[in-house]
C-alpha positions in Angstrom: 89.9 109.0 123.2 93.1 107.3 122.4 93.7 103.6 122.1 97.8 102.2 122.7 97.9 98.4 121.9 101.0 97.2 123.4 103.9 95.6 122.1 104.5 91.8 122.5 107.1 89.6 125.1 106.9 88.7 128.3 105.8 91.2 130.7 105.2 94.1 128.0 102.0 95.1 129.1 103.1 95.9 132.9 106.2 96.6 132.5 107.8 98.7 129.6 104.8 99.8 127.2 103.1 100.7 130.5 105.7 103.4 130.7 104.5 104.7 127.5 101.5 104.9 127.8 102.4 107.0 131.1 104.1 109.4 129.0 101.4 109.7 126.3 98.7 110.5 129.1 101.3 113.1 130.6 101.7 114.7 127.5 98.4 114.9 126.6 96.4 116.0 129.6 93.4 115.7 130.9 91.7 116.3 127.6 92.2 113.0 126.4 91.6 109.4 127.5 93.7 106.9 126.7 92.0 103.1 127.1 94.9 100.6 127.4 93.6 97.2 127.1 96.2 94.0 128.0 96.2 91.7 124.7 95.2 87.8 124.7 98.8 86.1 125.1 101.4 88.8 125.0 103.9 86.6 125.3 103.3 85.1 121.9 101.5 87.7 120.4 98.8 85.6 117.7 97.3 87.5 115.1 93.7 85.7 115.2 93.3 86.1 119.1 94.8 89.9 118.9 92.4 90.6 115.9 89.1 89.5 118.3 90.3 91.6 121.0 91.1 94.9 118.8 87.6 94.7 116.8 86.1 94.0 120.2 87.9 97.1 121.6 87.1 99.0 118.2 83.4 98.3 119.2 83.8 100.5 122.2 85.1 103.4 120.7 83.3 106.1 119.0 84.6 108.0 115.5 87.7 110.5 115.6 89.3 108.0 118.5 92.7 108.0 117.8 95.0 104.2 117.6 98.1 103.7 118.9 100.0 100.9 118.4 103.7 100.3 119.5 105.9 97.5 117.9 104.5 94.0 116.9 101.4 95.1 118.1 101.2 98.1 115.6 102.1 95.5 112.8 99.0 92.9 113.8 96.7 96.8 114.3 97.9 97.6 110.8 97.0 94.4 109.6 93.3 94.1 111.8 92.4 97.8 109.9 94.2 96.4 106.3 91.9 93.2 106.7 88.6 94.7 107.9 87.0 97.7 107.6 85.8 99.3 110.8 82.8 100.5 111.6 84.1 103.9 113.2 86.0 106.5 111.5 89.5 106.8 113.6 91.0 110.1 113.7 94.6 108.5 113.0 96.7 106.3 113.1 100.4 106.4 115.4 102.7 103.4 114.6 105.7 103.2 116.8 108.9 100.8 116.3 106.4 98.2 114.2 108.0 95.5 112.6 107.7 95.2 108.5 106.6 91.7 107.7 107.7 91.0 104.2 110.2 91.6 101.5 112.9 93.6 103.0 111.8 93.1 106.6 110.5 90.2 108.8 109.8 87.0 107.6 105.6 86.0 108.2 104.4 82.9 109.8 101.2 82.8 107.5 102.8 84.4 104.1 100.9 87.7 104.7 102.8 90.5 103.8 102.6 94.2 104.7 103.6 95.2 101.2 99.8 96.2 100.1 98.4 98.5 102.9 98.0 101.7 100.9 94.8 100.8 99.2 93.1 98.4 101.7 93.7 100.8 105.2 90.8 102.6 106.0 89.8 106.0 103.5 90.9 109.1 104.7 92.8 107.9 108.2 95.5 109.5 108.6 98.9 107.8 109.3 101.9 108.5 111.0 104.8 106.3 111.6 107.8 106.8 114.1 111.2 104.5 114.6 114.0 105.6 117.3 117.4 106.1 115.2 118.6 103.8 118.4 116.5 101.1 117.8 118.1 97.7 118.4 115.1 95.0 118.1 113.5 96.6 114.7 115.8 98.0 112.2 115.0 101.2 111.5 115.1 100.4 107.6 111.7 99.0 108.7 110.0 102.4 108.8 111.3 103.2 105.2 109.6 99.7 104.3 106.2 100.8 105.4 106.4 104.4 104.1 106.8 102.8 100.7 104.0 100.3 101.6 101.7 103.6 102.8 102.8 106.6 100.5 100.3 108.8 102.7 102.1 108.4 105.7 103.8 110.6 107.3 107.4 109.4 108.8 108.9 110.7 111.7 113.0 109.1 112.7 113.8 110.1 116.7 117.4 110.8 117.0 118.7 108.8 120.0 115.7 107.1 120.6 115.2 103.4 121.5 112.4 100.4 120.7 110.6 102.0 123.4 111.4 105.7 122.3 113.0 106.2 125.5 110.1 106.6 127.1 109.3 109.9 125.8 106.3 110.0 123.7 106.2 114.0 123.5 106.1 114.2 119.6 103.2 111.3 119.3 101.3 113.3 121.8 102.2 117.0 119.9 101.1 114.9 116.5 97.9 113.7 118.3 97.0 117.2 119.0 97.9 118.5 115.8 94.6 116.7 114.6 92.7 118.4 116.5 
């Protein structure tokens, strides 16, 4: 089981991460499901609304399900497994194009910065985190921001690859399977 929370803007859900999420369920075949819920207000994503849906979602899936989260909506899936401990064990953890909120990257609404994830993310879960080299809505100095913030993690930079990788998530999928 895979789970892609979607980005945030108007539209996101239908019409760009949808594309995504069609390329992650090519790549990976029929051996995987991949759930792909529409988040509370996408248009102005909020974290305490996002957070109730994803530990409402986490509920419903079972340990070794793998998260996926693309843009702001990787940052607020970051911060949901940073802040509270799930109950399942997750096979791993894919973070595509997320905004860093914090020194060096985005400012935060509520102060809550991104800097401390290493110790408070989940034991064990392993993380991998992937930014386009074409990226023109998060800098890509924002992946080298969390890989100092998560030491564990595992960084991956596209060549030629947009916010939205293109549409081409070949490598995530390869990287899911890797796991096993």
């Amino acid at each position: 089981m895979v789970k892609h929370v979607q980005g945030g803007g108007e539209g996101v859900h239908d019409r760009w991460d949808s594309k995504l999420v069609a390329s992650l369920e090519r790549e990976l075949g029929k051996a995987y499901t991949v759930r792909y819920p529409r988040m509370p207000g996408e248009d102005d994503p909020s974290y305490p609304a996002w957070k109730a849906a994803l530990v409402e979602e986490f509920h419903a899936l079972e340990d070794g399900a793998i998260l996926v989260g693309h843009s702001v909506g990787a940052t607020i899936l970051l911060r949901v497994l940073a802040d509270q401990q799930p109950k399942c064990r997750f096979g791993g953890l894919f973070v595509i194009a997320a905004p860093f909120i914090g020194e060096g990257g985005w400012p935060s609404d509520d102060g809550k910065a991104a800097d401390d994830f290493a110790g408070r993310l989940p034991p064990g879960l392993p993380v991998r985190l992937y930014h386009g080299t074409d990226d023109e809505i998060v800098p890509i100095a924002h992946v080298g921001l969390y890989a100092k913030a998560i030491p564990h993690a595992v960084v991956r930079t596209l060549e030629h690859r947009d916010h939205q990788l293109n549409d081409d998530m070949s490598e995530i999928a390869r990287d899911i399977r890797s796991l096993g």
